[in-house]
C-alpha positions as CSV (number, residue, x, y, z in Angstrom):
1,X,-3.7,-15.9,-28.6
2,X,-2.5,-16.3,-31.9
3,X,0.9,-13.8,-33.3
4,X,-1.5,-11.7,-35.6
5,X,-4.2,-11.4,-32.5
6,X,-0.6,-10.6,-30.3
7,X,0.9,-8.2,-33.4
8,X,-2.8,-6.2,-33.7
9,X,-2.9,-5.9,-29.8
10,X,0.4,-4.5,-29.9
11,X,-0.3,-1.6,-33.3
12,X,-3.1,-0.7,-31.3
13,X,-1.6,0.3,-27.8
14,X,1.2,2.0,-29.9
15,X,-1.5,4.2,-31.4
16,X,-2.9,5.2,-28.4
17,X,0.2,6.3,-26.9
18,X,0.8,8.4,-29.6
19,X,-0.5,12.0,-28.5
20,X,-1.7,14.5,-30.5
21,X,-2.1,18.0,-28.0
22,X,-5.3,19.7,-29.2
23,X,-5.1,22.8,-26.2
24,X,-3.0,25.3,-25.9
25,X,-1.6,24.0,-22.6
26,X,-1.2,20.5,-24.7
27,X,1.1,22.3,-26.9
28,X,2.9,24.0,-24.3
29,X,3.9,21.1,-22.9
30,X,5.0,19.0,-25.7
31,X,7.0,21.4,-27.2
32,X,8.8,21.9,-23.7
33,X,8.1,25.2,-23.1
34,X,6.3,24.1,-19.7
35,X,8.1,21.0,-17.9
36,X,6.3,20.1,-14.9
37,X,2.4,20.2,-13.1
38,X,3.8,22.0,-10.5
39,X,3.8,25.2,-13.2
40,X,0.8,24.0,-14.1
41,X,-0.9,24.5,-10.6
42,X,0.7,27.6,-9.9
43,X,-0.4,29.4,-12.9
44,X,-4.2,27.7,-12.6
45,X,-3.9,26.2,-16.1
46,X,-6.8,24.4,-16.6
47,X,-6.2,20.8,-17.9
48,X,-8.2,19.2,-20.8
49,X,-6.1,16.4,-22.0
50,X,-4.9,13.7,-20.0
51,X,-1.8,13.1,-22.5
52,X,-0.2,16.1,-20.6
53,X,-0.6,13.9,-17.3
54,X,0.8,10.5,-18.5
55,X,4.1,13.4,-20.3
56,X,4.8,15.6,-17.0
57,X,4.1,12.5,-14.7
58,X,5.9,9.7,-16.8
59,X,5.0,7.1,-13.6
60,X,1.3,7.6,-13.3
61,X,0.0,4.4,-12.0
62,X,-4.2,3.8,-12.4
63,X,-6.3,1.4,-10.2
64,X,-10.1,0.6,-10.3
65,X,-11.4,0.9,-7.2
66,X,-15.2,0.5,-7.7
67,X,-17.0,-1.1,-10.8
68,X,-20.9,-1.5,-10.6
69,X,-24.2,-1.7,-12.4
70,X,-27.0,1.0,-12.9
71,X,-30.8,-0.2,-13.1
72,X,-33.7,2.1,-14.3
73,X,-37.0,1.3,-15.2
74,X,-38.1,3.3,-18.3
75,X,-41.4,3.0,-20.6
76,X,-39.5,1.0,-22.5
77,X,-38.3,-1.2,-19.9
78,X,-35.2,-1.6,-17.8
79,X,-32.2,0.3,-18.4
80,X,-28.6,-0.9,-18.1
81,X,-25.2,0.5,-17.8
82,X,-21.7,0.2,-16.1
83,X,-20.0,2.6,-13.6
84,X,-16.4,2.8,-12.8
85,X,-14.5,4.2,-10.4
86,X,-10.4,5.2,-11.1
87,X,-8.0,6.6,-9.2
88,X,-4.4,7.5,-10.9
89,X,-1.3,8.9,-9.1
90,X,2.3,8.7,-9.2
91,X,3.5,7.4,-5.6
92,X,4.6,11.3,-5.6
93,X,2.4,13.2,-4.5
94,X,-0.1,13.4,-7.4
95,X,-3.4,11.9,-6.8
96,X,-6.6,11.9,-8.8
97,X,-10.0,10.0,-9.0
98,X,-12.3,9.8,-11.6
99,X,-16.0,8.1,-12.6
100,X,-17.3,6.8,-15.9
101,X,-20.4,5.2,-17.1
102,X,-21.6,3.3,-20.3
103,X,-23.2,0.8,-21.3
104,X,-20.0,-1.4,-21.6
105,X,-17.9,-2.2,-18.6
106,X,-14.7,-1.7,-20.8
107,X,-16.1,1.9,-22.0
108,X,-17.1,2.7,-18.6
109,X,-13.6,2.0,-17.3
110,X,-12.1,3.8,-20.3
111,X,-13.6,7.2,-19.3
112,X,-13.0,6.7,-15.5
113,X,-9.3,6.6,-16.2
114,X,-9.7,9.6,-18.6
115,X,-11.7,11.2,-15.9
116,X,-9.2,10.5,-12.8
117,X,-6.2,11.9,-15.4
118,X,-7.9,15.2,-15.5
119,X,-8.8,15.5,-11.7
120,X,-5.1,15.2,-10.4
121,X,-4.5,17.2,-7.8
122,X,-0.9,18.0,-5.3
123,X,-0.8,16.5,-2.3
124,X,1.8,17.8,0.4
125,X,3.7,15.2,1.6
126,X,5.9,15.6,4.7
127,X,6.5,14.6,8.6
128,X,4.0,16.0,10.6
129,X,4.8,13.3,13.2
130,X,6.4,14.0,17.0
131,X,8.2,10.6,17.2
132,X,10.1,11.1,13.9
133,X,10.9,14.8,12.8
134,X,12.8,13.2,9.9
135,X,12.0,15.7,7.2
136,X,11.4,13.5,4.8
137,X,8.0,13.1,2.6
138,X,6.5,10.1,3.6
139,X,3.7,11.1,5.6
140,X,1.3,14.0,5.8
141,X,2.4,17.3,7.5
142,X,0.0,17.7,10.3
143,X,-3.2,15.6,10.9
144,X,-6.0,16.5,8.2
145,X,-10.1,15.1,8.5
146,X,-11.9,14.7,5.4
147,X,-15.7,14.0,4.8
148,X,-17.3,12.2,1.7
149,X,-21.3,11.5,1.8
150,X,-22.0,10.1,5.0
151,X,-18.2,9.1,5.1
152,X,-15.3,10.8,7.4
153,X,-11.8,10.0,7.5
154,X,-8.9,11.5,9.7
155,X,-5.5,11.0,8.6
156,X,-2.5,11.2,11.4
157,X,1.4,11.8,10.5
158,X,3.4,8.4,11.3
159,X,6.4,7.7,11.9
160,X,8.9,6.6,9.7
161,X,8.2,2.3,9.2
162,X,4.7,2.6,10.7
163,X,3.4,1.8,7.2
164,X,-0.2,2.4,6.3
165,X,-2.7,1.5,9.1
166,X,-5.8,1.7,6.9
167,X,-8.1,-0.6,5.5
168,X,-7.5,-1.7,2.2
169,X,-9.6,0.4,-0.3
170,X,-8.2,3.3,1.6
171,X,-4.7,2.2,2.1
172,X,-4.5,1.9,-1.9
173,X,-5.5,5.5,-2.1
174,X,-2.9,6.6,0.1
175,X,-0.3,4.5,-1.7
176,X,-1.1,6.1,-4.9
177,X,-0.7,9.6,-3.6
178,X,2.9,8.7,-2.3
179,X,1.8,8.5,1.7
180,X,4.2,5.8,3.5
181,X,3.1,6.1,7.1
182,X,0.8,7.1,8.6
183,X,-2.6,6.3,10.9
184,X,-6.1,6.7,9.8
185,X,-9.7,6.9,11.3
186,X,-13.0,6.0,10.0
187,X,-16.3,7.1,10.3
188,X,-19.1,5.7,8.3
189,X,-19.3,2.9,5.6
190,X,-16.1,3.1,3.7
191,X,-17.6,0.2,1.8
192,X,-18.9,2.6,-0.3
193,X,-15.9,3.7,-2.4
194,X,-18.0,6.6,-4.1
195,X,-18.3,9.1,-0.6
196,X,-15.0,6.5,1.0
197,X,-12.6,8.4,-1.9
198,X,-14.2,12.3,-1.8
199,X,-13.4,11.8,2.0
200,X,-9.6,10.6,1.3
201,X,-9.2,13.4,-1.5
202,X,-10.9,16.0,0.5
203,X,-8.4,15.0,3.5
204,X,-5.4,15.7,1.3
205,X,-6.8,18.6,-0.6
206,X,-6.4,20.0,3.3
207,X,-2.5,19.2,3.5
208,X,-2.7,22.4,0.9
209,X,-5.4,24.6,2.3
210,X,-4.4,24.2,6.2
211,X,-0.8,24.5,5.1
């Protein structure tokens, strides 16, 4: 890559991390007068811009977990686009996952990420497990079941060390969220990342609503 190639590359991300609020919860939060998503969620704000994500939660992370291709046949013959699956969270108990489509991969990925800013969620972290009672947050508080599609997942407090027994599409979902131990069960084919990720956000969506 040659240093103009580099030197555009570089004028170009520095745009886009420029943000511009264009809500009135955008504007709240740039100017300070709201500081966290937890004030957010308690007062139901409803978020529109993912630039108040990536400014409350400074160490969002994003992953794709599932690209693929859409086929139709139309009158005018076959019709192609791109789908993308995101998830973003901060290793902190902030977890979101979004979809995108388009007729470029790149485009496609592009709104996923927007998509999975504006679906963050809170996820309750704690230690719901009998062999530790540490206190801490690096599990989940008592065991919570999910279901996604044809897809169910159960999700069982660990002890401290235990790590993440869960396959690999899942384990990076937990990761993400900020889970450090615990056990997982599976029902159904979690190959299919579409029902596999409702199941894991509906699962921790419970950590709030059985809590």
């Amino acid at each position: 890559m040659s240093h103009t190639e580099q030197r555009v590359r570089r004028e170009r991300k520095e745009q886009e991390e420029v943000w511009v609020p264009r809500t009135s919860l955008g504007v709240m939060v740039s100017t300070g007068k709201i500081t966290s998503m937890k004030e957010i969620y308690e007062n139901g704000y409803r978020i529109q811009e993912a630039g108040i994500i990536k400014k409350l939660l400074p160490g969002i992370k994003t992953e794709v977990i599932d690209v693929g291709i859409v086929q139709k046949q139309t009158t005018n013959g076959e019709y192609t686009r791109f789908k993308a699956l995101v998830a973003a969270g901060d290793e902190g108990g902030w977890l979101g996952i979004g979809q995108g489509k388009s007729k470029q991969m790149r485009i496609a990925i592009e709104k996923a990420t927007n998509a999975a800013y504006l679906a963050v969620s809170p996820v309750k972290l704690g230690c719901g497990s009998w062999e530790c009672r540490c206190d801490k947050p690096h599990s989940v508080p008592f065991k919570v079941r999910g279901r996604g599609g044809s897809v169910t997942i159960e999700i069982i407090p660990g002890p401290r060390g235990l790590g993440l027994v869960a396959g690999g599409n899942i384990r990076n979902l937990l990761k993400l969220a900020g889970l450090k131990d615990v056990w997982t069960k599976s029902k159904g084919s979690t190959n299919t990342m579409n029902s596999t990720s409702k199941a894991v956000l509906n699962c921790l969506r419970q950590t709030f609503s059985q809590g």
